[in-house]
C-alpha positions as CSV (number, residue, x, y, z in Angstrom):
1,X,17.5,-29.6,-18.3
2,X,19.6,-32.5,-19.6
3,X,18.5,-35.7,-20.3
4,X,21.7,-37.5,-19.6
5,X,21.2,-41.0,-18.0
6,X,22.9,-40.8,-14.4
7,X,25.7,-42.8,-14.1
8,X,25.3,-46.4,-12.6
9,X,26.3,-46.6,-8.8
10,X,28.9,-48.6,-7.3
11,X,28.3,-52.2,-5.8
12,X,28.7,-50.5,-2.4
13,X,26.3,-47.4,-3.7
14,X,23.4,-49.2,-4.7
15,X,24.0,-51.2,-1.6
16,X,23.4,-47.8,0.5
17,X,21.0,-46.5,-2.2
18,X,18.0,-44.6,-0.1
19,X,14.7,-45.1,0.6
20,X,13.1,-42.2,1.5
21,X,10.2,-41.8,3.4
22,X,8.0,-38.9,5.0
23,X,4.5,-37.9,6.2
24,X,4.2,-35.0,3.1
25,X,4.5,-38.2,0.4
26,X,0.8,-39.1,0.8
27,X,-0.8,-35.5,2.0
28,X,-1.6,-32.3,0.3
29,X,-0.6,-31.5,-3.3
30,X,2.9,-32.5,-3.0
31,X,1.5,-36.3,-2.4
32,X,4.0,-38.2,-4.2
33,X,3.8,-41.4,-3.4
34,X,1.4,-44.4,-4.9
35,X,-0.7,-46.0,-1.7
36,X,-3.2,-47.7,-0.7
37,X,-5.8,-46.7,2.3
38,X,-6.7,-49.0,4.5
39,X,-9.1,-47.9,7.4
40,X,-8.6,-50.6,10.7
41,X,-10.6,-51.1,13.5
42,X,-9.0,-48.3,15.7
43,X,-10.6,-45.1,16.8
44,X,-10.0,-42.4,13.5
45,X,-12.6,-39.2,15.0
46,X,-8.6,-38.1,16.6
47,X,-7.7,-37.2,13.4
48,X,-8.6,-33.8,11.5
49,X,-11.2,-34.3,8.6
50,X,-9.3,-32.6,6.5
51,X,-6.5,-35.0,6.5
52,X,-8.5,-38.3,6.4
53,X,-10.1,-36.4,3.0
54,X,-6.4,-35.9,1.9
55,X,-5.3,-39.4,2.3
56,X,-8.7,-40.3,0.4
57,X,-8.4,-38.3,-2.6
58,X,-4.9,-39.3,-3.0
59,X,-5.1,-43.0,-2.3
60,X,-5.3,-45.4,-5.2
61,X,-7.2,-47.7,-3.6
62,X,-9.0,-47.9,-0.1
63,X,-9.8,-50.7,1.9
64,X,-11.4,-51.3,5.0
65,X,-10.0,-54.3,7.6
66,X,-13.5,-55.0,8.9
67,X,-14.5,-53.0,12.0
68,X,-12.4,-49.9,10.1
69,X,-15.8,-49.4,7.9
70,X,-17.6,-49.0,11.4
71,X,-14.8,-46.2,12.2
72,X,-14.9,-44.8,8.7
73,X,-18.7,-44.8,8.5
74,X,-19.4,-43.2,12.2
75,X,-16.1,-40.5,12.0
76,X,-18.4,-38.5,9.5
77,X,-22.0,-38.9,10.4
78,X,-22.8,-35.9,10.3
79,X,-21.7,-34.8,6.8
80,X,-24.4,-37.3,5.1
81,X,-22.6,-35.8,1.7
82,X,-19.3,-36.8,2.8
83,X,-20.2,-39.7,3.7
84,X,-21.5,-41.0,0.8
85,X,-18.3,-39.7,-0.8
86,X,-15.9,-41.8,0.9
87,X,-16.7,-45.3,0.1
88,X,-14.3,-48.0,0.1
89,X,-13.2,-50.3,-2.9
90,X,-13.2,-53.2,-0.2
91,X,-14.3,-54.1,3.1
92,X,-12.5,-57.0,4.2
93,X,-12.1,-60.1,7.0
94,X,-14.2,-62.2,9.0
95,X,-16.4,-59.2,8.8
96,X,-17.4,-59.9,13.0
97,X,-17.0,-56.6,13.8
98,X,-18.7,-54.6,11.3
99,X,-22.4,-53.9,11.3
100,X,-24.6,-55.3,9.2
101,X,-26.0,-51.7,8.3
102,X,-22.7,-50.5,7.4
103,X,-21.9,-53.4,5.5
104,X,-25.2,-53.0,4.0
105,X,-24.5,-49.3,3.3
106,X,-21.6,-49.7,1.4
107,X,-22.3,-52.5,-0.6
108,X,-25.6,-50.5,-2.1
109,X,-22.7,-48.2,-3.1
110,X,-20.3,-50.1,-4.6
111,X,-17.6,-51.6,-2.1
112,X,-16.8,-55.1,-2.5
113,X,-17.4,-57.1,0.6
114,X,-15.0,-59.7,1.0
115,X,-15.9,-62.4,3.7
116,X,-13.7,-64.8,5.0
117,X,-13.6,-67.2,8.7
118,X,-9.1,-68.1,8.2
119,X,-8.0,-67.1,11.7
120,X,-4.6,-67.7,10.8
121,X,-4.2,-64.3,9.4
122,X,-5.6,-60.8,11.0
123,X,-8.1,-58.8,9.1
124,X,-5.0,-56.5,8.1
125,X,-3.5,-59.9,6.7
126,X,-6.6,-60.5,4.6
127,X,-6.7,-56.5,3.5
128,X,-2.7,-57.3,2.6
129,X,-3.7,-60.8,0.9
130,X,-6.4,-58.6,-1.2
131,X,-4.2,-55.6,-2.1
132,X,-1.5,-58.6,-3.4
133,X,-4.1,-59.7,-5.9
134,X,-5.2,-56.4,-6.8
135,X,-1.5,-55.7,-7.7
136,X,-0.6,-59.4,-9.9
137,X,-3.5,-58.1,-11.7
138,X,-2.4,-55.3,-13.0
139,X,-0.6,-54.6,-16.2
140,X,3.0,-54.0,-15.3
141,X,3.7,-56.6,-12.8
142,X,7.5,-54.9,-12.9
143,X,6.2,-51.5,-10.7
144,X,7.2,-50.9,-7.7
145,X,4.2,-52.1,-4.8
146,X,1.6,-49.9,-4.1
147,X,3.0,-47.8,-0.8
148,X,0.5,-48.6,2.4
149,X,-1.1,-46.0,4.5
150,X,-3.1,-47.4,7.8
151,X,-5.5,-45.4,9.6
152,X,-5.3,-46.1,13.0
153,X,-3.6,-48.6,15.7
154,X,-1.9,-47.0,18.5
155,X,-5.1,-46.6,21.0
156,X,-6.7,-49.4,22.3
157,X,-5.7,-53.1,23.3
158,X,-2.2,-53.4,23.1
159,X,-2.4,-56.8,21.5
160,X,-3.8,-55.2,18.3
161,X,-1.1,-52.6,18.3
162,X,1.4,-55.5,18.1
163,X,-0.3,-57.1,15.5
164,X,-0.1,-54.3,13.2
165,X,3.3,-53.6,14.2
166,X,4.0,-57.1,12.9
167,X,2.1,-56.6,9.4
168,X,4.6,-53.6,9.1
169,X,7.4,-55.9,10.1
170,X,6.8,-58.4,8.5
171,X,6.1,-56.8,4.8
172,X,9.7,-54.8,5.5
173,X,11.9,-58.5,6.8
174,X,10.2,-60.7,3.9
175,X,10.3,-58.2,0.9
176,X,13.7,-59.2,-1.3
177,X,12.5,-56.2,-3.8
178,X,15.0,-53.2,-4.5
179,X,12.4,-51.1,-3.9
180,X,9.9,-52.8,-1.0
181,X,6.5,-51.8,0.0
182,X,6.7,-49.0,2.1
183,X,3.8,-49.0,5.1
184,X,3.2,-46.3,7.1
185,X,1.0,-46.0,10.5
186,X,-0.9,-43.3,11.1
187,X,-3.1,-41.9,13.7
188,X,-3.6,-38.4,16.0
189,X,-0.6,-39.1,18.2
190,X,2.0,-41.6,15.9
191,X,3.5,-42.0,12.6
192,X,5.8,-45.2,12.4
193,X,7.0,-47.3,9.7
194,X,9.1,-50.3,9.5
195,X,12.8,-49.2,7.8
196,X,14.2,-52.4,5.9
197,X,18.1,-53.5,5.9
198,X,19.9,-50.8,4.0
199,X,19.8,-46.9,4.4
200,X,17.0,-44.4,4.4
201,X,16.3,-41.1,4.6
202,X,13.1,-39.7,6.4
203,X,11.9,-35.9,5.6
204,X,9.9,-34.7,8.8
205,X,7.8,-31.4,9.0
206,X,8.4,-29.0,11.7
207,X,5.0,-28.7,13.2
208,X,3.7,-31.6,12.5
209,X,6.0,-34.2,12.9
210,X,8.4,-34.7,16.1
211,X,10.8,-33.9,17.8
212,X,9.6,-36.7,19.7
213,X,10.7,-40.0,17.8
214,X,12.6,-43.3,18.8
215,X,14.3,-46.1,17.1
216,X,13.0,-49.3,18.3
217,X,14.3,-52.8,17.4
218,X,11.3,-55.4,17.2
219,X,11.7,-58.6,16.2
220,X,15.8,-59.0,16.2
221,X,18.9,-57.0,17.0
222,X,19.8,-54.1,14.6
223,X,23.3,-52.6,14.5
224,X,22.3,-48.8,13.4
225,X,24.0,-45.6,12.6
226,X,22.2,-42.5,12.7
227,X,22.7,-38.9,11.7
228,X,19.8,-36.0,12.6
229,X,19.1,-37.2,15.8
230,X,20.0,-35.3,19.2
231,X,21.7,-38.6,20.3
232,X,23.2,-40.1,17.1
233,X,24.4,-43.6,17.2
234,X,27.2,-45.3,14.8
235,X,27.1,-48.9,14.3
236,X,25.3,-49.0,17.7
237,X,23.8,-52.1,18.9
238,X,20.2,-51.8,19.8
239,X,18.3,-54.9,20.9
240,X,15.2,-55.7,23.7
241,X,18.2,-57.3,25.5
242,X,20.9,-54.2,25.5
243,X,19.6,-50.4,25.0
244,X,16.8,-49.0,22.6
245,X,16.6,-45.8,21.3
246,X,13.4,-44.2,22.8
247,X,12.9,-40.6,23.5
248,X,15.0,-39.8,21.2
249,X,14.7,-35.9,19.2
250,X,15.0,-35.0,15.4
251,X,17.7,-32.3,15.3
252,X,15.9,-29.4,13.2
253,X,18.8,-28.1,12.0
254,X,19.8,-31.2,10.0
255,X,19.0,-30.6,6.2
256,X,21.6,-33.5,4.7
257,X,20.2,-35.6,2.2
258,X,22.2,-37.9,1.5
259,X,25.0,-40.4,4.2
260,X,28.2,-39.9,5.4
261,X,30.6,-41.5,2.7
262,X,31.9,-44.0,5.4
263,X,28.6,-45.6,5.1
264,X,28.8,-46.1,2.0
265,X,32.3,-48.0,2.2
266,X,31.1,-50.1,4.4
267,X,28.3,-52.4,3.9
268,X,30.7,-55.7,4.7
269,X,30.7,-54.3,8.3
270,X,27.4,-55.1,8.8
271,X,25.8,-57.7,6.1
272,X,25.7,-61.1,7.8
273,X,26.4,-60.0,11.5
274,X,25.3,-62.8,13.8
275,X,24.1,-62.9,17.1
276,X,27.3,-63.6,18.8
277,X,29.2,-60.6,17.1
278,X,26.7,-58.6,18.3
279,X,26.8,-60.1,21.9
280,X,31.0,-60.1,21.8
281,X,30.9,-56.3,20.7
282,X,28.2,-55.2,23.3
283,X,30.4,-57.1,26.0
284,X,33.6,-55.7,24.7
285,X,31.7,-52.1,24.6
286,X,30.6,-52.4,28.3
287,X,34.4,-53.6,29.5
288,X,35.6,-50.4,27.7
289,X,33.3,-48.4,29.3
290,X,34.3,-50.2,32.7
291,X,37.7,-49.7,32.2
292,X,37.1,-46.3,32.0
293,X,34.9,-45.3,34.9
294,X,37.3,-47.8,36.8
295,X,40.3,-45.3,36.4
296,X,38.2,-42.1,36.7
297,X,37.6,-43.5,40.8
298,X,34.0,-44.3,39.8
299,X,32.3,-47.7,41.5
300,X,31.4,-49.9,38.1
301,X,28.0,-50.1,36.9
302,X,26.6,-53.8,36.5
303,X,26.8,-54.8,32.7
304,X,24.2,-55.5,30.9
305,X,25.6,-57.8,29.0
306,X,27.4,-61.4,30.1
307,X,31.1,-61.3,29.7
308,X,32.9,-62.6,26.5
309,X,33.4,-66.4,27.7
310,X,30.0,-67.0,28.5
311,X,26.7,-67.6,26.9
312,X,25.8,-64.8,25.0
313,X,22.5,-62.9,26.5
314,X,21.0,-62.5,22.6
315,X,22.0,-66.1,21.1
316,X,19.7,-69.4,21.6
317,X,22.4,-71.1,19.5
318,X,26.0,-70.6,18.7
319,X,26.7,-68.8,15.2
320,X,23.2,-68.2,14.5
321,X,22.7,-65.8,11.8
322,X,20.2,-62.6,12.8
323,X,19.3,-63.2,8.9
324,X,18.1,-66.6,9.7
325,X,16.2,-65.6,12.5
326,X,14.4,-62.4,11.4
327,X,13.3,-64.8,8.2
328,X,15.5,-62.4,5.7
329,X,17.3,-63.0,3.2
330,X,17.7,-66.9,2.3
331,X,18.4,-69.8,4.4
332,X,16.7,-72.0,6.1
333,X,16.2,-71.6,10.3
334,X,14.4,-68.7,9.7
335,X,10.7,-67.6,10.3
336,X,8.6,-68.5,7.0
337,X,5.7,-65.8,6.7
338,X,3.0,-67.7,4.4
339,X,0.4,-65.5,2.3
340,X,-2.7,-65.5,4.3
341,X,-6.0,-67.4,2.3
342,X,-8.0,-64.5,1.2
343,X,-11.4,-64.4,-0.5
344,X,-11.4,-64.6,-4.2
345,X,-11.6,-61.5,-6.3
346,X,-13.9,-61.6,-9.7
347,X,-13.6,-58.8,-12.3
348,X,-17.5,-58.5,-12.0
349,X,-17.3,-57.2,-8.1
350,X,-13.8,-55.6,-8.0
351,X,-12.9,-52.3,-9.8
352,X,-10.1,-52.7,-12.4
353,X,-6.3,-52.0,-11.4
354,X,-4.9,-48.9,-12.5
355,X,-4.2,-49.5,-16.9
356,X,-0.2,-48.9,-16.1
357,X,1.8,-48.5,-12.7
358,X,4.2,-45.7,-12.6
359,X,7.5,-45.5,-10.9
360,X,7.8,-43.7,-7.8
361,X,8.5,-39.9,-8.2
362,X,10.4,-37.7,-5.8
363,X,8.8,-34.3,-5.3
364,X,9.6,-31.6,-2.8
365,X,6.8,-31.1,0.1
366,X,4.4,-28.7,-0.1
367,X,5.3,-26.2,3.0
368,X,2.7,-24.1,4.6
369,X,4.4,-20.9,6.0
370,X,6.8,-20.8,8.6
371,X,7.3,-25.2,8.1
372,X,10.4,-26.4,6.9
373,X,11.9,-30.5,6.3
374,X,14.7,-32.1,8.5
375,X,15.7,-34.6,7.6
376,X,17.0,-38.2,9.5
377,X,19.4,-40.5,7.7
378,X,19.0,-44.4,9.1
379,X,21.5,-47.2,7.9
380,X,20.2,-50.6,9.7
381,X,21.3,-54.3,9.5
382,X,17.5,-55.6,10.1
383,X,14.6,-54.2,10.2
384,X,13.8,-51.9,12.9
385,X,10.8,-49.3,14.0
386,X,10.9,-45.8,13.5
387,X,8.3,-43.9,15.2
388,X,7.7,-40.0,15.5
389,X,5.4,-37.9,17.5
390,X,2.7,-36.1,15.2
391,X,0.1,-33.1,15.9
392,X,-1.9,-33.2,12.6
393,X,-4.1,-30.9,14.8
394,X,-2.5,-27.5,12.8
395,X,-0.5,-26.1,15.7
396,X,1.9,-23.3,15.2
397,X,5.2,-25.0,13.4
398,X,8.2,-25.0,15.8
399,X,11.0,-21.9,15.9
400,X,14.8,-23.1,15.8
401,X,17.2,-21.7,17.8
């Protein structure tokens, strides 16, 4: 093997440089990835044991947001061994959700219970806040972050959903780090993750992940290319205004691992796109599309966007830039995401950080037989959801035509 450095990318390469992401990073013995657990308030008994023992023995650290060490606690009551196994570094919020027993039962054991009443910030916030600290504590302030796995938050009131959706957001639209905190949601029926501004690569397992999956763009427009999809996009506009891209499929057939090189040429095509490009291109897509069904003898669709002239449908002011609004990037006009208050940590109730952070590796998923990785390549302006159907449940993996 040599041990030559690898050359340094191009500007427009390490502009496009990957991030890659998958399920198989933080399970089995092919876990990869550096994360933290973090158990919310959302029903956990879906999921297999066995995986919810994975995710333990592989996290770093492991955190409960409040009510999640009720979830935690009660998902193995019956297994009095296990569950005096699986106790968290940290139960934390304004704790008015867990039970006092629980609480009780985990402090005797060692968890640090961190209490505080700040409603300005969710009980995920404060788990976030808390995870922060644990992290400028430790010795190479240089690592990459901690990735974040959260157990649970796709059943239930739909207003909690949303507000872990935005914790995921958020972490992916205010990071400015080459190599951001990667969060992933998991629970019996959904995997999603925010993907950041640039261009990613997601390795899904047949049989456990998809085909199911959709592209979905909360918080601002995205302009987004796509390739290992049934319905790929390029430079497609997808907003809550125009179209999203739900019920979408992962092609099983699509092993590339790395983009097209037109993607990579390209990054001025989409950095600094504002709200009325976006608006004049979906207009001037719809009036070719018009145009079209016009001379094919077809009666014209209404548009769903306003005609170039008028105001545009996505833009509350003229020129505004999608970076301002989405709070990336710098500028001012944007959304300003403050650290949440969180409760104090002392070295005398908090175990020590890791003595040195390691980079992230890359390592090939352990397969069980008959599985095998597609993969989904995603270049995005903002950030925007990715979500995929999962059956952790074992079923038999999927045959490809």
């Amino acid at each position: 093997m040599s041990n030559d450095h690898p050359p340094t990318p191009s500007p427009a390469a390490a502009l496009h440089a990957l991030t890659p992401h998958g399920l198989h990073r933080y399970l089995r013995a092919s876990a990869s990835s550096r994360f933290a657990l973090i158990v919310l308030n959302r029903p956990v008994t879906g999921l297999p044991r066995a995986v919810l023992e994975d995710l333990w023995v592989h996290a770093e650290w492991r955190l409960c947001a409040d009510g999640g060490a009720n979830r935690l606690h009660d998902a193995v009551a019956d297994d009095p061994v296990l569950q005096r196994r699986l106790i968290p570094h940290v139960v934390a919020g304004d704790l008015d959700s867990a039970r006092p027993e629980v609480l009780a039962f985990y402090r005797q054991r060692g968890s640090r219970i961190a209490h505080s009443d700040c409603q300005n910030s969710t009980d995920l916030g404060k788990c976030m806040a808390i995870l922060a600290e644990i992290e400028a504590r430790a010795e190479s302030a240089a690592a990459p972050p901690l990735d974040v796995v959260l157990l649970g938050g796709t059943d239930g009131r739909f207003d909690q959903t949303m507000a872990v959706v935005h914790a995921l957001y958020k972490e992916a639209a205010a990071s400015s780090s080459p190599t951001p905190r990667r969060m992933l949601l998991l629970d019996e029926h959904n995997a999603l993750t925010v993907l950041g501004p640039g261009t990613h690569r997601i390795d899904v397992l047949s049989g456990i992940e998809g085909p199911h999956c959709g592209l979905l763009p909360v918080g601002t427009p995205a302009v987004v290319s796509t390739r290992g999809l049934r319905w790929d996009m390029d430079q497609f506009l997808l907003s809550f205004a125009t179209i999203v891209s739900a019920c979408n499929q992962v092609d099983r057939t699509h092993a590339a691992t790395h983009p097209p090189a037109d993607w990579v040429t390209r990054p001025a095509r989409i950095k600094g796109t504002t709200f009325d490009d976006i608006a004049l291109a979906a207009a001037e897509r719809a009036a070719a599309e018009a145009a079209a069904t016009a001379d094919a003898g077809v009666p014209r669709p209404p548009s769903p966007v306003s005609p170039v002239g008028s105001s545009p449908v996505l833009s509350s002011s003229s020129r505004t830039s999608v970076e301002s609004v989405a709070g990336v990037g710098g500028g001012g006009g944007g959304l300003v995401y403050a650290a949440p208050p969180s409760p104090p940590l002392d070295a005398a109730s908090t175990p020590a950080p890791p003595a040195k952070l390691l980079a992230r590796a890359e390592s090939a998923p352990q397969l069980l037989p008959g599985e095998r990785v597609s993969t989904v390549l995603v270049e995005t302006s903002h950030p925007i959801v990715w979500s995929v159907a999962v059956d952790l449940t074992g079923g038999a993996p999927e045959s490809v035509a």
